[in-house]
C-alpha positions as CSV (number, residue, x, y, z in Angstrom):
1,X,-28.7,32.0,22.0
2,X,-31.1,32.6,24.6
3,X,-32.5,29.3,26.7
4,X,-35.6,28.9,27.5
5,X,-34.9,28.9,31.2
6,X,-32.8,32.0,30.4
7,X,-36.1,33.6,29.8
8,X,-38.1,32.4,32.4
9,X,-35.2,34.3,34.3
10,X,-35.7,37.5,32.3
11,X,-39.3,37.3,32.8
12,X,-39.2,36.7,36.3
13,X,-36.3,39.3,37.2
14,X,-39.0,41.7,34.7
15,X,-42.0,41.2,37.3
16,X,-39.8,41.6,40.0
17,X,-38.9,44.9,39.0
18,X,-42.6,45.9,38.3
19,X,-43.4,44.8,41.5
20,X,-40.9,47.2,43.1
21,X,-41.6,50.1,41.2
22,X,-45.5,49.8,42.3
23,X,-44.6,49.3,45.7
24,X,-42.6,52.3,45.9
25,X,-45.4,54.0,44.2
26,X,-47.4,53.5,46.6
27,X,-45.3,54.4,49.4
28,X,-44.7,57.6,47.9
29,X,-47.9,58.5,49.0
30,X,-47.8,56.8,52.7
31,X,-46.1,57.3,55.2
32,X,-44.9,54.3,58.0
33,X,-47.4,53.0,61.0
34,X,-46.5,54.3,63.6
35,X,-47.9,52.5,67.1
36,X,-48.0,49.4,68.7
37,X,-50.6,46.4,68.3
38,X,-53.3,48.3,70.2
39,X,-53.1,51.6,67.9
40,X,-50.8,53.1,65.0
41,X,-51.3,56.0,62.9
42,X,-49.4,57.2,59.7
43,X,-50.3,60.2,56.7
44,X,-51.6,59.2,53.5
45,X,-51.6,61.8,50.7
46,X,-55.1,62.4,48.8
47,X,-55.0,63.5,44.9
48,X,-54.0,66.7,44.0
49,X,-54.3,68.7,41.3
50,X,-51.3,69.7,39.2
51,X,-50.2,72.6,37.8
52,X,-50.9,75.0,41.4
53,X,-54.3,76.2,42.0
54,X,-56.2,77.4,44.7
55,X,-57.1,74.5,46.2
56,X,-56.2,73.2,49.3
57,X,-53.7,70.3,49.5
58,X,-55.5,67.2,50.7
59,X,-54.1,64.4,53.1
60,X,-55.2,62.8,56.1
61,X,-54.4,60.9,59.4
62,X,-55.3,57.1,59.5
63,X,-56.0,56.1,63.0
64,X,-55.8,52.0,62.9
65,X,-57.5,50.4,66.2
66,X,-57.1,47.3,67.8
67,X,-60.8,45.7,68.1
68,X,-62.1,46.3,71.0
69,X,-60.4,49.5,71.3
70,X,-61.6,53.3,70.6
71,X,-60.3,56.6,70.4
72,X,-61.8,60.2,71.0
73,X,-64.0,62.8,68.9
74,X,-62.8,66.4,68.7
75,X,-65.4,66.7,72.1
76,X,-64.8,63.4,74.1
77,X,-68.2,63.6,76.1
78,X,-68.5,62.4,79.3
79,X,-64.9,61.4,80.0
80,X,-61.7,61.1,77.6
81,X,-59.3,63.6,75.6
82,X,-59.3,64.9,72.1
83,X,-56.3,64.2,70.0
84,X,-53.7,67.0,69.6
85,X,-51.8,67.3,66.7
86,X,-48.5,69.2,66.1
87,X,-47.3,70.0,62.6
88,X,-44.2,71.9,63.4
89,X,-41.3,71.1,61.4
90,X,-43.6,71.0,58.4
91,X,-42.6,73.1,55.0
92,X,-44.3,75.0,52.9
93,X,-47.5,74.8,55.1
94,X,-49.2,78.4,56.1
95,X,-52.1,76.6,57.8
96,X,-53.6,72.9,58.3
97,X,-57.5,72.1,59.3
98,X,-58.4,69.0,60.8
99,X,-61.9,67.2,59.8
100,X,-63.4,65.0,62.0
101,X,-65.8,62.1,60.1
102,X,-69.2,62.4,62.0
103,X,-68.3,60.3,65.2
104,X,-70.6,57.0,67.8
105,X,-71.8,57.6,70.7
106,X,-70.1,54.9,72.7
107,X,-72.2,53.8,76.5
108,X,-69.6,53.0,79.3
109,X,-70.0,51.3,82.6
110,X,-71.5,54.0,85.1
111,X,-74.3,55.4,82.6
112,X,-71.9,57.4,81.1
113,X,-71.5,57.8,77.0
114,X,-68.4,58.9,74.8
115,X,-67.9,60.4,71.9
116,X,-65.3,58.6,69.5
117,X,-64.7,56.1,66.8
118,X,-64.4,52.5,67.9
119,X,-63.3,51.3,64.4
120,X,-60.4,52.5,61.6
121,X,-60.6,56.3,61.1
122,X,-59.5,58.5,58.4
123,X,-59.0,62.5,59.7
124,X,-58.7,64.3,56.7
125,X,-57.0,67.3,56.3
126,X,-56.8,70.5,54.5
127,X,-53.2,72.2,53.9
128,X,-52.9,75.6,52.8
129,X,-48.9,76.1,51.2
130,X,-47.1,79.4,52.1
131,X,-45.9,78.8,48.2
132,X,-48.1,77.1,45.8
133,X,-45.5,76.5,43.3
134,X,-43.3,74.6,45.7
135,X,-44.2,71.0,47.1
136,X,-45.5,70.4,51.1
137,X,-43.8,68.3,53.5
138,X,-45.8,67.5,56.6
139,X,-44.7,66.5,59.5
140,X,-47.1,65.1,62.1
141,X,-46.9,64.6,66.2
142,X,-49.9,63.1,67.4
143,X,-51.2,62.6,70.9
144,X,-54.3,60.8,71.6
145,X,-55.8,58.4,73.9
146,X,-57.1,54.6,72.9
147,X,-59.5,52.9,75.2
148,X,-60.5,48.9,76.1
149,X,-61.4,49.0,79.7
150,X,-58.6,50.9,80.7
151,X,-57.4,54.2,78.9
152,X,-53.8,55.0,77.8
153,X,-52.2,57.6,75.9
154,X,-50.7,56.7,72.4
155,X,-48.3,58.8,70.2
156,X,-47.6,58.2,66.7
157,X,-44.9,60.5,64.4
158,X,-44.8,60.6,60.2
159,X,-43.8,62.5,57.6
160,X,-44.8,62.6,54.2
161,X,-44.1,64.4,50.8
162,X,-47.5,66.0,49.1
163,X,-46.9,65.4,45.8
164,X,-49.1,66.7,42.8
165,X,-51.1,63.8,40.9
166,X,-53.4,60.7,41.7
167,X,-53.0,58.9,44.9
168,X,-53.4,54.9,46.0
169,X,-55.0,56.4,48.7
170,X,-57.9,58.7,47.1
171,X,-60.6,56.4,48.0
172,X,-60.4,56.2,51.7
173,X,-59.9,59.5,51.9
174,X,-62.6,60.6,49.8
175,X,-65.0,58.1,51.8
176,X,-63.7,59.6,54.8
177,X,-64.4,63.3,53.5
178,X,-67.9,62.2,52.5
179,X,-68.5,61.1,56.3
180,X,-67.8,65.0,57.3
181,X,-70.8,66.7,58.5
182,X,-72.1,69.9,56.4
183,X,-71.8,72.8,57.5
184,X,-75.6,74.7,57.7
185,X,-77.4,77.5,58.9
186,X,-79.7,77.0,61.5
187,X,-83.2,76.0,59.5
188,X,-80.9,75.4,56.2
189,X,-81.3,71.6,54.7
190,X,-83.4,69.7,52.9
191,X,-84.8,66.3,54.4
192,X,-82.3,66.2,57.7
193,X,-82.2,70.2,59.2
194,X,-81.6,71.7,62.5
195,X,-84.9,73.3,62.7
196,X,-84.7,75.8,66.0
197,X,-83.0,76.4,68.8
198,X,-84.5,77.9,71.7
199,X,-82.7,78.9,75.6
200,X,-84.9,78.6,78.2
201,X,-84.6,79.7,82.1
202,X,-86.7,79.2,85.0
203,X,-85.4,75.6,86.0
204,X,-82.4,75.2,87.8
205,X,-80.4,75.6,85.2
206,X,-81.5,77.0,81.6
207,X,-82.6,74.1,79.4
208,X,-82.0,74.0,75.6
209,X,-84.5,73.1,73.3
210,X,-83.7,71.9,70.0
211,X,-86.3,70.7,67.7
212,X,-84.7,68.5,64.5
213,X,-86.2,67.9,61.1
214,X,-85.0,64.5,59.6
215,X,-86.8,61.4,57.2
216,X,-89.7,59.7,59.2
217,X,-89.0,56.9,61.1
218,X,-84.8,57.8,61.0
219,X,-83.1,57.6,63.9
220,X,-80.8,61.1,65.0
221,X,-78.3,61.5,67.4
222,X,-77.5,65.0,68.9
223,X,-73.9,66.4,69.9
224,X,-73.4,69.9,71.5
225,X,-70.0,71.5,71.9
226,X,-69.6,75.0,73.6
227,X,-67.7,77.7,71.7
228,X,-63.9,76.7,74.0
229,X,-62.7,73.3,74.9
230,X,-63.6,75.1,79.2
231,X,-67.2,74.2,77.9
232,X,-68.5,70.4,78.9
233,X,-72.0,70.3,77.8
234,X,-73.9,67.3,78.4
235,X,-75.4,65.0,75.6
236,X,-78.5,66.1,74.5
237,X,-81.6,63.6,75.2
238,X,-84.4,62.9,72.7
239,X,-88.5,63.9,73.8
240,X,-91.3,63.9,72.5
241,X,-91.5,66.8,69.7
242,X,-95.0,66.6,67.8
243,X,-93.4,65.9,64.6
244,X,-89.9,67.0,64.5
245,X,-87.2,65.3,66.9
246,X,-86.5,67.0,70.0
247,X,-83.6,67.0,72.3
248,X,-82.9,69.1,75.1
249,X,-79.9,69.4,77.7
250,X,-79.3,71.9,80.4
251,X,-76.6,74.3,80.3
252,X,-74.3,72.3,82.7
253,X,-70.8,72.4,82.3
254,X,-70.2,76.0,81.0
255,X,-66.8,77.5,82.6
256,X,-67.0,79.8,86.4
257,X,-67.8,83.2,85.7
258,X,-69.3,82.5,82.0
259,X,-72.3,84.0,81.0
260,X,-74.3,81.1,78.0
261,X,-76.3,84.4,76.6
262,X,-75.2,84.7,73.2
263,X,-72.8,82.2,73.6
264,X,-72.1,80.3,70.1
265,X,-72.7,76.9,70.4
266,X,-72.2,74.1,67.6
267,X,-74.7,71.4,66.8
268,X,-74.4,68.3,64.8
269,X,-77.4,66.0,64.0
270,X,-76.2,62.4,62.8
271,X,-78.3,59.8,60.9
272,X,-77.5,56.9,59.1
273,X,-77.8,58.8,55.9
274,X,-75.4,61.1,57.0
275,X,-74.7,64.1,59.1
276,X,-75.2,68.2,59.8
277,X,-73.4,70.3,61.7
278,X,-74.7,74.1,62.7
279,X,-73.1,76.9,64.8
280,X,-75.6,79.1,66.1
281,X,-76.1,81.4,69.5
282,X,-78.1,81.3,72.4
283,X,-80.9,83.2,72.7
């Protein structure tokens, strides 16, 4: 006959087994931290879709920072480098795209500003299979640099099995996904657009003009990247634009021997409310 201390046992060795299986539930769509108490980064797995399909395979890379410390954008501004990413030794994958969550504009001692995130940041990622009916193992190699004061170069390795079917981590990576500028034409939005864009010579160097249409009264930042990483544009500073925002930035920075006429440059205009990005040449 069974005690009742003999099922307090039961009951207890039931829970623990619950409590196992969720754990390695959830690892199943994690990978380990990998990094020291400044920085780590690991792969979490979004939600997929079963049954194949032509969508892509979601994941992303979860960048955790120590306060006080920041990492780059995909264009590190004034000073700093960009991640790099190597996903050799991953299977099944034909071709992964990297998203970068709109970024801050982060002032340094000397005047100068940097592009980055200075908190927790999701990269999320879009994975195309070479075989849809077959599951994706990714395998990351991450370079990047975290900042305090002084600047030092991290590295962070994971691997992680995309499996179809819900994920713990859907949420984060979703609310990273929504933090993703959108893609526009130039003049194509509704209340936050990039209006124009207009080259203009005659000063030392040819200026920029871009003229921004966003909610009265909110506040826009502007980014411009050249069409290679040789291009170092500088940030582009807000004037006075008779209704519209207006920023404009001289064409410093572009590579020896370059000519900026119809040169494709990308803009991204972020608000609070969220963010815009727009390729679009030079006049």
């Amino acid at each position: 006959m069974m005690t009742g201390i003999d099922r307090m046992r039961l009951t207890a060795a039931a829970c623990l087994l619950l409590i196992g299986a969720g754990a390695a539930g959830a690892a199943e769509d994690v990978s380990r931290w990998d990094g020291d108490a400044r920085s780590a980064a690991r792969l979490i797995a979004g939600s997929q879709a079963t049954g194949g399909g032509s969508a892509p395979v979601r994941a992303g890379i979860e960048i955790r920072l120590k306060p006080g410390w920041h990492t780059y954008w995909r264009y590190p501004g004034d000073a700093g480098v960009p991640p790099q990413f190597d996903f050799k030794g991953s299977q099944n994958v034909k071709q992964v795209d990297v998203l970068w969550p709109a970024p801050e504009l982060l002032p340094e001692a000397g005047g100068i500003s940097i592009i980055g995130y200075e908190r927790n940041v999701i990269l999320p990622l879009r994975i195309v299979p070479q075989d849809r009916s077959k599951p994706v193992a990714l395998r990351l190699k991450l370079d990047y640099a975290i900042c305090e004061k002084l600047c030092v170069p991290a590295e962070a390795r994971a691997e992680l099995a995309l499996r179809s079917g819900p994920a713990s981590q859907d949420a984060s990576l979703a609310a990273a996904e929504g933090r993703v500028p959108k893609k526009l034409a130039l003049g194509e939005g509704g209340s936050l657009s990039i209006h124009s864009v207009r080259r203009e010579d005659g000063s030392a160097r040819p200026r920029v003009w871009v003229d921004v249409r966003a909610p009265e009264g909110m506040p826009v930042e502007l980014l411009a990247e050249g069409p290679t990483p040789q291009w170092a544009l500088p940030l582009p500073t807000a004037v006075d634009g008779a209704g519209l925002q207006r920023f404009v930035f001289e064409l410093d920075g572009v590579p020896p021997g370059v000519k900026s006429e119809g040169a494709l440059i990308t803009l991204t205009a972020i608000t609070p409310g969220g963010a815009i990005e727009v390729a679009t040449r030079l006049d």
